[in-house]
C-alpha positions, 0 to 999 in steps of 0.5 A: 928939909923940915923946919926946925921949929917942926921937928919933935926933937927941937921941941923937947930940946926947947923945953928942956933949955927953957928948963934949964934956965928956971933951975938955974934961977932958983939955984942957992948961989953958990951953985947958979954961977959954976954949974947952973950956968955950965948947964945952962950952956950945955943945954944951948949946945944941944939945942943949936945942934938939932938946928944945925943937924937939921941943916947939914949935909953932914948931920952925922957930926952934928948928932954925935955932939948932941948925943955927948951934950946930953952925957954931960946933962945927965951927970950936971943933973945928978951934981946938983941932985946929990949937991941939993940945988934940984930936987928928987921930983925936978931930977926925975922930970929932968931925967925924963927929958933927957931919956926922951931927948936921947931916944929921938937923937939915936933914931935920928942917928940910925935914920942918918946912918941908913941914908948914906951910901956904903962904900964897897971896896 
């Protein structure tokens, strides 16, 4: 088992957190408090999942809830693209971050998937 902080995947959610946090700063007010801040929370939610996928037994659970997070990244994104609190050139680096992000979390996937025993009936 590598350590976390190693892993490709770690590191690009890492920034991506980081990410999240600076756009959320700058948001006008009446968006950083709902949506920065739930996205914000998703961005966590995905980073403590590369951690504990990193960790389990079970990493299977752990990539399906990431893959999901990332879902809710891409459209809190595109709420706040089409609601002006980001602009073109941040979604665009955003969205760049999180194809990157999905790409990594389906190979690991499909890694995991080929590991575990196939149980014949």
């Amino acid at each position: 088992m590598a350590q976390v902080r190693n892993l490709p995947l770690y590191s690009s959610v890492y920034v991506l957190v980081r990410e999240t946090y600076r756009l959320k700063t700058k948001l006008p007010k009446s968006l950083k408090h709902e949506v920065g801040s739930e996205l914000f929370a998703s961005a966590i939610k995905i980073l403590k999942c590369v951690v504990l996928a990193n960790r389990s037994e079970d990493k299977g659970r752990f990539l399906s809830r990431l893959v999901l997070e990332l879902e809710v990244q891409w459209v809190l994104h595109r709420l706040l693209f089409d609601l002006r609190g980001i602009s073109e050139g941040e979604f665009r680096v955003v969205s760049e971050r999180l194809t990157e992000i999905g790409k990594q979390s389906r190979a690991w996937q499909k890694w995991d998937k080929s590991k575990r025993p196939v149980l014949k009936l």
